[in-house]
C-alpha positions as CSV (number, residue, x, y, z in Angstrom):
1,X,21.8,-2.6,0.2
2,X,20.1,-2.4,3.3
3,X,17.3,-4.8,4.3
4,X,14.5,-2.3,5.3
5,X,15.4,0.7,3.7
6,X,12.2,1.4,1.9
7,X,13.5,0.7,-1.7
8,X,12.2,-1.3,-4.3
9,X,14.9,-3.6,-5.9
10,X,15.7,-6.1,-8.7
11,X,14.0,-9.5,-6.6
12,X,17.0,-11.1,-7.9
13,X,19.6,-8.6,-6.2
14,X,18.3,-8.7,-3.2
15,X,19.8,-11.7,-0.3
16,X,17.6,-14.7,-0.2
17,X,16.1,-14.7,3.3
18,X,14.9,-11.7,2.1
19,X,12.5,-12.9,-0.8
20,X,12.0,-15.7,2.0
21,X,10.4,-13.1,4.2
22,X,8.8,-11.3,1.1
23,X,6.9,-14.6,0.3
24,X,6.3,-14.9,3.8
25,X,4.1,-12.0,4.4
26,X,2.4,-12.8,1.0
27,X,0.9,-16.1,2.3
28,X,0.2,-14.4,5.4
29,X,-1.9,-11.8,3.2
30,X,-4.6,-15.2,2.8
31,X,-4.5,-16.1,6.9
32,X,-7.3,-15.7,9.2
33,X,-5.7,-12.8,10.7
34,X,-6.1,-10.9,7.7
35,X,-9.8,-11.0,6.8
36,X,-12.3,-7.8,6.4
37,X,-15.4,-7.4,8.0
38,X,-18.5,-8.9,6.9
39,X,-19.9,-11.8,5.8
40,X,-19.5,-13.3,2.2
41,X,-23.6,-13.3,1.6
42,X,-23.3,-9.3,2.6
43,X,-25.1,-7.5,-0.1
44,X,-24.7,-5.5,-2.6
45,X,-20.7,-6.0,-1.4
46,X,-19.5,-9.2,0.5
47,X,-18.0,-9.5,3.0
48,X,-15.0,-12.0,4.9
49,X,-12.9,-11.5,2.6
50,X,-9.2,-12.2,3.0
51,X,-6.2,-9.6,2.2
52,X,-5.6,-11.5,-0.3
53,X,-8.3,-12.3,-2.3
54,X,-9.8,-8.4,-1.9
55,X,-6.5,-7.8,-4.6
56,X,-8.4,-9.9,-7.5
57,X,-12.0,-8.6,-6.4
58,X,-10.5,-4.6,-6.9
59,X,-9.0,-5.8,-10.0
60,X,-12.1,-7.7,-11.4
61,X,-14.5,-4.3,-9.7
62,X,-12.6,-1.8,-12.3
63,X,-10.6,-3.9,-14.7
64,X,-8.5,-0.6,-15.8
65,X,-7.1,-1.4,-18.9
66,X,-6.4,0.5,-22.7
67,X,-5.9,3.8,-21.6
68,X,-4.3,6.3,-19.9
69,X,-5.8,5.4,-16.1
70,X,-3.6,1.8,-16.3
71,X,-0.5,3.2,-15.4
72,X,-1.4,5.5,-12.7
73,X,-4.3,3.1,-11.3
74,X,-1.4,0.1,-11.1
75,X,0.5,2.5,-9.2
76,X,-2.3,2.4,-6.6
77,X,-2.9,-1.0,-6.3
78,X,0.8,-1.9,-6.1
79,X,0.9,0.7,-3.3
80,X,-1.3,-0.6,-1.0
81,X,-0.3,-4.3,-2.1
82,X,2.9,-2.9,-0.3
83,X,1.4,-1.1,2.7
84,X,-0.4,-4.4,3.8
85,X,2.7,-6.5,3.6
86,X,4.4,-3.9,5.8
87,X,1.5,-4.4,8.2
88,X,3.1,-7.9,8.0
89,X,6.5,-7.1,8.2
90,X,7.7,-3.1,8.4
91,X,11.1,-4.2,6.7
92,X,9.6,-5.5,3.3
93,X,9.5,-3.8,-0.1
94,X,7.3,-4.7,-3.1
95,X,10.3,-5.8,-5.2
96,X,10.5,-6.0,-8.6
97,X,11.3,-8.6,-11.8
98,X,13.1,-7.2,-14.1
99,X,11.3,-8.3,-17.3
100,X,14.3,-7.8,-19.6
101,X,15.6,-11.2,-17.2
102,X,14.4,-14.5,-17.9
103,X,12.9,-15.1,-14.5
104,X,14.2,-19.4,-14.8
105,X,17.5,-18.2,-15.5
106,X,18.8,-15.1,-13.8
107,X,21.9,-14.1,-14.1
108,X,24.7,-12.6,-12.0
109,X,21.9,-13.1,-8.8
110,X,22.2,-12.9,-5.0
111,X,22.6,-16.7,-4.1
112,X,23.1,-15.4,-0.6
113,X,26.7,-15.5,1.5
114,X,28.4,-13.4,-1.0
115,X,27.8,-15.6,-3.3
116,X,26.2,-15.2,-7.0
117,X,25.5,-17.5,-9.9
118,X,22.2,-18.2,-11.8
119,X,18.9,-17.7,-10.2
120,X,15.1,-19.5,-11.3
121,X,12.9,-17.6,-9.0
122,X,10.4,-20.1,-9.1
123,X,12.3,-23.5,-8.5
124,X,14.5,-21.4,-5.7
125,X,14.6,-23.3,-2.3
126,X,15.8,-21.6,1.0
127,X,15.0,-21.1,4.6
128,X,11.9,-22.3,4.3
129,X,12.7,-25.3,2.1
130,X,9.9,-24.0,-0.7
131,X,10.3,-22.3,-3.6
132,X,9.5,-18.8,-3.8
133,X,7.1,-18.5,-6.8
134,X,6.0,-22.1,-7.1
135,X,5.7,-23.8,-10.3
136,X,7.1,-22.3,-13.5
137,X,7.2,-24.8,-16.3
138,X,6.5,-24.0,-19.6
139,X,3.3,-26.3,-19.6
140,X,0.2,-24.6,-17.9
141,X,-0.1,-26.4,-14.3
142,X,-1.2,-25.4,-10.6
143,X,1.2,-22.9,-9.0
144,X,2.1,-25.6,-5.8
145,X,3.3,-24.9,-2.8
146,X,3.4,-22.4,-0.7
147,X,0.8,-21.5,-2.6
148,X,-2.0,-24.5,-2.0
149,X,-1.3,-25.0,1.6
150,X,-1.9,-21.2,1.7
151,X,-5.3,-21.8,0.3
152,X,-4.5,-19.1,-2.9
153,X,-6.7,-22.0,-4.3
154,X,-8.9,-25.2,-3.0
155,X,-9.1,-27.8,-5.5
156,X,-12.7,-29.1,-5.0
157,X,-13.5,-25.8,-3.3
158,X,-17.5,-25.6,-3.2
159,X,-18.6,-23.0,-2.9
160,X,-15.6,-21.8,-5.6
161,X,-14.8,-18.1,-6.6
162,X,-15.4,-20.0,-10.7
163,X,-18.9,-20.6,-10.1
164,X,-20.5,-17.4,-7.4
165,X,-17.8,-14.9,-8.6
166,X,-17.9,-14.4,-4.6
167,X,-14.3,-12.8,-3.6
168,X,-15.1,-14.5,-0.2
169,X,-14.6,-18.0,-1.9
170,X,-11.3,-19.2,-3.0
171,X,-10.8,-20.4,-6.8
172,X,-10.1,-24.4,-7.2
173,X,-7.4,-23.7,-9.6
174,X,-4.4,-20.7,-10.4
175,X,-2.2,-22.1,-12.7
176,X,0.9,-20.4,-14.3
177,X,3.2,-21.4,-17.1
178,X,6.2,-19.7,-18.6
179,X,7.3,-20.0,-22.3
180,X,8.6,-17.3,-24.6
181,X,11.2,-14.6,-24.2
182,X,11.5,-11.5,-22.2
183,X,11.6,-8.3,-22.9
184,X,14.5,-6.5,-24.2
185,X,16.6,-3.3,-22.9
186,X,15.6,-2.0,-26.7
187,X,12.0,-2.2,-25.5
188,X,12.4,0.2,-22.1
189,X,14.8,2.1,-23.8
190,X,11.7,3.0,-26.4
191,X,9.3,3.5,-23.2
192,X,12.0,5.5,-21.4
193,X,12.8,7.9,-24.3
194,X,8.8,9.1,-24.8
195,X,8.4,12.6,-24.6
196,X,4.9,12.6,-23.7
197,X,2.7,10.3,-21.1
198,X,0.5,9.3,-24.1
199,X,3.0,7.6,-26.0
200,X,5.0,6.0,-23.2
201,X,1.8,4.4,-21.6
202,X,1.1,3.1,-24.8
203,X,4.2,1.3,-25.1
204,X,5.0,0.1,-21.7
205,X,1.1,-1.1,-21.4
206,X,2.2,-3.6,-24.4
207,X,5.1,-4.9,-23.2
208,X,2.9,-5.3,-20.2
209,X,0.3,-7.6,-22.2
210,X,3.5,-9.3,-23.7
211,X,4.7,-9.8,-20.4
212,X,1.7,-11.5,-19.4
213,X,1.7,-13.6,-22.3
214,X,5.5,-14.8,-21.2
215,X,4.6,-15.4,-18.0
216,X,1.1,-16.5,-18.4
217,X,-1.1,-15.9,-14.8
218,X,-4.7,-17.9,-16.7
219,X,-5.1,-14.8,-18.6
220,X,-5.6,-11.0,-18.1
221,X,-8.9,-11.1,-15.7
222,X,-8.1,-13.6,-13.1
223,X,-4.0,-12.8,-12.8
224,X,-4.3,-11.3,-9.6
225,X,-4.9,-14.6,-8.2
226,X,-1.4,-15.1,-8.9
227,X,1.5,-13.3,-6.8
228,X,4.0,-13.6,-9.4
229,X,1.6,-10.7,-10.4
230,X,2.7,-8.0,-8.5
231,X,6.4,-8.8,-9.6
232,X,5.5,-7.7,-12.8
233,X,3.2,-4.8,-12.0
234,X,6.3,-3.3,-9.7
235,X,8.3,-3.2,-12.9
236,X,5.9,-1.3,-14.6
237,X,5.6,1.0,-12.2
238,X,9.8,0.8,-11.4
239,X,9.8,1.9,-15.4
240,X,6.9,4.8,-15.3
241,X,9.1,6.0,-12.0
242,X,12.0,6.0,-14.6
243,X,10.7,8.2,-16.8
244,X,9.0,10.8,-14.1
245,X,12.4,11.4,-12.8
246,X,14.4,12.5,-15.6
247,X,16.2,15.2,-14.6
248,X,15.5,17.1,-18.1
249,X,11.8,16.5,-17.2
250,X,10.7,18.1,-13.7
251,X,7.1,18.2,-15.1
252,X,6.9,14.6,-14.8
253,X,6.5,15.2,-11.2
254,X,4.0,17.6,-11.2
255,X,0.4,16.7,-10.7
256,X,-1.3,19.5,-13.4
257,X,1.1,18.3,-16.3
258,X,3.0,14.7,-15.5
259,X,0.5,13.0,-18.0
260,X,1.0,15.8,-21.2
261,X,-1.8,15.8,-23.5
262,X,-4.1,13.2,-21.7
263,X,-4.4,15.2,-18.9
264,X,-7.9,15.9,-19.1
265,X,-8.9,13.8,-22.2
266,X,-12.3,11.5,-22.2
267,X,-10.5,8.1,-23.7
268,X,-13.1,5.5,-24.4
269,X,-12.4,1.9,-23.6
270,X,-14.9,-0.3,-23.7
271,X,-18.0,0.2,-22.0
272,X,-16.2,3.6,-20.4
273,X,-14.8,6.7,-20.7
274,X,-11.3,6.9,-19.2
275,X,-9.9,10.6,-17.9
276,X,-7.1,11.4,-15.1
277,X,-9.4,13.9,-13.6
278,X,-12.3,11.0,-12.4
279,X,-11.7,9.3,-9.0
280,X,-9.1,6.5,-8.6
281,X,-12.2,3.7,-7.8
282,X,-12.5,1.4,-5.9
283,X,-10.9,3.6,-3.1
284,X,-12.3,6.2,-3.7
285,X,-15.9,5.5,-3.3
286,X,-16.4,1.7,-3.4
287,X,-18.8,2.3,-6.4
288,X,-17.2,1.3,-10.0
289,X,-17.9,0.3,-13.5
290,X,-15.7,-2.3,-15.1
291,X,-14.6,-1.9,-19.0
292,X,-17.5,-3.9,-19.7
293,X,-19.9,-1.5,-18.3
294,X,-20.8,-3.7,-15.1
295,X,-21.1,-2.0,-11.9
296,X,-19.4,-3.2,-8.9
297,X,-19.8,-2.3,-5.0
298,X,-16.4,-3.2,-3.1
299,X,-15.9,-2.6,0.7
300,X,-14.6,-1.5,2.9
301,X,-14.4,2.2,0.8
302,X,-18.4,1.1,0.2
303,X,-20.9,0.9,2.7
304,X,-21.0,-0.1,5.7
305,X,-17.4,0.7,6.3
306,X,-17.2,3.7,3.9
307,X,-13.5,4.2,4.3
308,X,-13.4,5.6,0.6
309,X,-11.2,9.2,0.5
310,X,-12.0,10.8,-3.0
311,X,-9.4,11.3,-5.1
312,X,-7.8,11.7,-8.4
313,X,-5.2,10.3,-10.6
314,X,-3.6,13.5,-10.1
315,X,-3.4,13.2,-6.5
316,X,0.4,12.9,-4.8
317,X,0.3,9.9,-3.5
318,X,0.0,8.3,-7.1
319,X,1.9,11.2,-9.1
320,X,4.8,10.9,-6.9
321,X,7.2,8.0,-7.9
322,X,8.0,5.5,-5.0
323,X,11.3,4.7,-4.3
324,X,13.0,2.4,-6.4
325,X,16.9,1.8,-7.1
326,X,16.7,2.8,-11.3
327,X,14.8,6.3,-9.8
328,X,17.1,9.5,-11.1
329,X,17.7,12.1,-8.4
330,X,14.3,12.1,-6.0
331,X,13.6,14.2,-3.0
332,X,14.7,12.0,-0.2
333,X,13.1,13.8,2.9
334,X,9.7,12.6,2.2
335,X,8.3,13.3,5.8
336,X,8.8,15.5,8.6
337,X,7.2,15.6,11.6
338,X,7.1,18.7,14.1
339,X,5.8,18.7,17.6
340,X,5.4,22.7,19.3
341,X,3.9,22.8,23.0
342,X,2.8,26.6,24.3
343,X,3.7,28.1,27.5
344,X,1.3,27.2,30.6
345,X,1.0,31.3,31.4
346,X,-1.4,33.7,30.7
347,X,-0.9,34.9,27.1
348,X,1.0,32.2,26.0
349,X,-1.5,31.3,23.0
350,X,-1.5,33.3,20.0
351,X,-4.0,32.8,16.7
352,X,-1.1,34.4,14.3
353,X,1.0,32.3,12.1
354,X,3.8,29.5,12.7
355,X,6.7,28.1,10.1
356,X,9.0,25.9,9.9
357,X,12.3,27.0,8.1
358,X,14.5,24.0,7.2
359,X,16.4,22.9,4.0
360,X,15.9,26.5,3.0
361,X,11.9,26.5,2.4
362,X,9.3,27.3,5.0
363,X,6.5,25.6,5.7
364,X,3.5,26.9,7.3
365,X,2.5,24.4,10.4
366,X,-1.1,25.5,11.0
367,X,-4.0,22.3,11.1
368,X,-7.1,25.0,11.9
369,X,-7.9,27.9,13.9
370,X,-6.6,28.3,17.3
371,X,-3.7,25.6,17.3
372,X,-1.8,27.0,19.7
373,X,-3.8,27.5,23.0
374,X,-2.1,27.6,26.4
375,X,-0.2,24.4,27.5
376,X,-0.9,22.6,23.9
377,X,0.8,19.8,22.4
378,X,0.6,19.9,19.0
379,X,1.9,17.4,16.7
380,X,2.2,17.9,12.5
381,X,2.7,16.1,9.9
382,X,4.6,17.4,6.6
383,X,4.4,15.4,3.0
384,X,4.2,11.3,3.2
385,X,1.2,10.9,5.6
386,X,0.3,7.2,5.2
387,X,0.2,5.3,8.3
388,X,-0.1,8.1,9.8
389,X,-0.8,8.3,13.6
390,X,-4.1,9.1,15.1
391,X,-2.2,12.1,16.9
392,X,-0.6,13.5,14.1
393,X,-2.1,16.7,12.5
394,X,-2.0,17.4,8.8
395,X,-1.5,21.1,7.6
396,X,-3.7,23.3,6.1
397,X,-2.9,23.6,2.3
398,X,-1.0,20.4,2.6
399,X,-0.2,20.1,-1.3
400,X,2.1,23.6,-0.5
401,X,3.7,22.8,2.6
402,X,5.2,19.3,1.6
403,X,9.0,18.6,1.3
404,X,8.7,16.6,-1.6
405,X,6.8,19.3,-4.0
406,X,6.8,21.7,-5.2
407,X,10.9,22.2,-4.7
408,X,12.1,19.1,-3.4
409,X,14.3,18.6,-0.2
410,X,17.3,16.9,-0.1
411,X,18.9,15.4,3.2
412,X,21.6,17.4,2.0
413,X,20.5,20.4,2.0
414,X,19.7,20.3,5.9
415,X,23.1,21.1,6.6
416,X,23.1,24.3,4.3
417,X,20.5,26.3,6.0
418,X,18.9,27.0,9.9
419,X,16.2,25.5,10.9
420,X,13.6,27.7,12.4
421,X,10.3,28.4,14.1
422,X,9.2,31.6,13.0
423,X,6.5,33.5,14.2
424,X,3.8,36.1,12.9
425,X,1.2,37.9,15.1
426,X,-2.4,37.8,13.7
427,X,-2.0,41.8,12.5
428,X,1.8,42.6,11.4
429,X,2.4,45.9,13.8
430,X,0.5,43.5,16.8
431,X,2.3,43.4,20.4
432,X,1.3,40.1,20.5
433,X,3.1,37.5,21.9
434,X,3.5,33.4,22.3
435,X,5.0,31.4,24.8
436,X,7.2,28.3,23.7
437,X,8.0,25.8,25.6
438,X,9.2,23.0,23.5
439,X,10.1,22.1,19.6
440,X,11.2,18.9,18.4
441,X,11.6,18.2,14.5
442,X,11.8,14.8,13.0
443,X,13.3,14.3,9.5
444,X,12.2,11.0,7.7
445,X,10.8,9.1,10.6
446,X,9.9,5.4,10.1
447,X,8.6,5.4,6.9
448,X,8.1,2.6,5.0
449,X,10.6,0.3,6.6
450,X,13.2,2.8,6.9
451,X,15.0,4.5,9.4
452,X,17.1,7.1,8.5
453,X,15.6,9.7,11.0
454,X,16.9,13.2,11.5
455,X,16.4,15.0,15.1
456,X,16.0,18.8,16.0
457,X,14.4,20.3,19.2
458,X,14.6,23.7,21.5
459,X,14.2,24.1,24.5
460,X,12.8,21.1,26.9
461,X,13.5,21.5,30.3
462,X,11.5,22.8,32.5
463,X,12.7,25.9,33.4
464,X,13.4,26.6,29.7
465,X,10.9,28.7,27.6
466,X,10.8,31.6,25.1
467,X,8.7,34.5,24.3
468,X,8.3,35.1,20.6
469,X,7.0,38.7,18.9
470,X,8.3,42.3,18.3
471,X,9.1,42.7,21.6
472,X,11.8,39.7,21.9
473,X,12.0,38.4,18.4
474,X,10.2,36.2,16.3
475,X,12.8,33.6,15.1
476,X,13.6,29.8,17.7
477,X,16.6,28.3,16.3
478,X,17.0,24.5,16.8
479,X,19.8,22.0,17.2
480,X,20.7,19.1,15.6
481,X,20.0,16.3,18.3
482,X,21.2,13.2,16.0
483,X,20.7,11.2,13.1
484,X,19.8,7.9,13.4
């Protein structure tokens, strides 16, 4: 188990200074460092509002409940939940609760030193001499510390997110208790063994509700006040991840036919019509409808900032499962990176094709016309491209050149096969040529907190370089350099 890794684990499993750091980052989510633009009398969206409280405002702006968006929406929103605590600290994962655990009584835990023994993850004290949920009782009471000196709440607050319904305002109260049983392994067994997405969202959504009810965050519509939350919202998503990656089941992992018979099926709830083919909201546009038929404006994906990227349910940064320790076999190269510089000499530029052979698969590495001019220094990106560099390129037809879909690369697999530039002229009998100068390949770079990187490159110095076509062949191998 290796602190950084990228890989969502049981909260109890992992060593204490880690849920330390985890809670950490989550009171740094409410800081002044972490507030978005605006002003909280901005209309028709406000603004000022902190990391933190921006999770409850998305929640309260779409309220995706009842139908087959819940799962797949939750996905999202535990996603970037995660993306912004790595902002905090690269090292962190959104770890789990296991909700077939009582969470005041864990057994078999990571005490820390080796040691293990019973675990209440609310009443746990460590580095920082608080406790890492807060309060936990089975009486409904204010969450404590860290929570109040975080300001998750203000008693007294005025003005108070109760009364203006202003995400800019904090609540006076978020209260929690805990009384009832968990779940059992009977219950995720029945999720797990679902045929179709229907079914299993159906019953993993209830054990949700009951879940809430067990560990009850002031009811369904003002939980994500709570970050005890996101504990729980991990394990449903750790449990949908499950199910996507039985091995007997590879169209679990495919965007056109993961969610069965619901794949393009008007579901009302409420006030609205759910269907995996609308856009994922509010990140989308900024511009939603609750399941009570209100409309809400959310920034910074509304205007002014209008950071919204349209997309679907069936997109594959929500149909591919994260990483989490119950997974089944997942592709584990998840990203590559490739950087190609021309030739500073006449003719060294070419407008054919370029691909990347490695793990046997090509890939086509083209970002739009004319990438590779004379003395360029182009940089690509292949499959997981979030927090991706300014610098780095995606590919043209992304969905078909990504290592995780539609035949999935394995780390192992790099060791089976070359890996390649290959290169086609613009017309197939052409004389054409290209001048390389320099190819470096990166296998899983930083991602996500981990850093399991892979190196290959060809060429480099200066005096090195290659022409590529009929004349002197089309194929550059490259070396391994090291794996880090």
């Amino acid at each position: 188990m290796v602190l950084g890794d990228g890989i969502r684990r049981n909260i109890a499993s992992v060593d204490p200074s880690e849920r330390a750091m985890l809670r950490e980052a989550f009171i740094q989510l409410n800081d002044h460092n972490h507030i978005l633009p605006g002003n909280r009398s901005d209309a028709p969206a406000p603004g000022g509002v902190t990391w933190w409280f921006k999770q409850d405002e998305i929640h309260q702006a779409t309220h995706v409940h009842g139908g087959p968006e819940f799962i797949p929406w939750h996905r999202e929103m535990v996603n970037r939940l995660e993306q912004m605590l790595r902002q905090i600290n690269p090292q962190l994962s959104l770890h789990y609760w296991d909700w077939t655990q009582d969470p005041r009584a864990i057994p078999n835990a990571n005490l820390g030193g080796g040691v293990t023994g019973t675990l209440n993850l609310f009443t746990e004290v460590n580095l920082f001499t608080e406790s890492f949920m807060g309060y936990g009782g089975a009486t409904d009471q204010p969450i404590g510390e860290p929570w109040l000196s975080a300001r998750y709440y203000v008693p007294g607050a005025s003005p108070a997110r109760e009364d203006t319904d202003n995400p800019a305002d904090p609540p006076r109260l978020v209260s929690r208790f805990v009384n009832g049983s968990p779940a059992t392994s009977t219950n995720d067994n029945a999720i797990l063994n679902e045929v179709d997405f229907a079914g299993m969202r159906q019953l993993l959504e209830s054990v949700h509700n009951a879940m809430h009810g067990f560990v009850n965050m002031g009811g369904a519509h003002i939980s994500f006040r709570d970050p005890f939350v996101f504990l729980l919202h991990s394990n449903v998503d750790r449990l949908f991840a499950r199910w996507q990656t039985d091995l007997e089941h590879p169209e679990r992992l495919k965007p056109d036919t993961v969610y069965g018979t619901e794949s393009n099926l008007d579901v009302p709830v409420g006030s609205i019509i759910q269907n995996l083919n609308h856009q994922v909201e509010p990140w989308s546009t900024g511009h939603s409808f609750d399941e009570f038929g209100v409309e809400h404006f959310t920034r910074p994906w509304f205007a002014p900032e209008n950071q919204g990227e349209p997309h679907t349910y069936k997109h594959l940064s929500i149909v591919l499962p994260p990483r989490y320790d119950t997974n089944y076999n997942m592709p584990d190269i998840v990203k590559i990176l490739v950087r190609v510089e021309t030739l500073n000499q006449p003719g060294a530029d070419t407008g054919g094709e370029v691909f990347l052979g490695i793990g046997g698969r090509e890939f086509n590495i083209d970002s739009r016309e004319n990438n590779f001019e004379r003395n360029a220094k182009e940089l690509f990106i292949l499959g997981d491209r979030r927090n991706r560099p300014g610098d780095w390129m995606e590919v043209r037809n992304k969905d078909r050149n990504d290592p995780r879909v539609p035949l999935p690369l394995h780390t192992n697999d790099l060791d089976k096969y070359p890996v390649y530039l290959r290169f086609e002229p613009e017309q197939y009998d052409s004389a054409e040529e290209w001048g390389l100068n320099y190819v470096f390949v990166k296998v899983n770079p930083t991602i996500d907190g981990q850093n399991q990187a892979v190196l290959y490159e060809a060429l480099g110095p200066a005096d090195e370089f290659l022409w590529l076509g009929r004349h002197g062949g089309r194929y550059c191998y490259l070396h391994k350099v090291k794996t880090t």
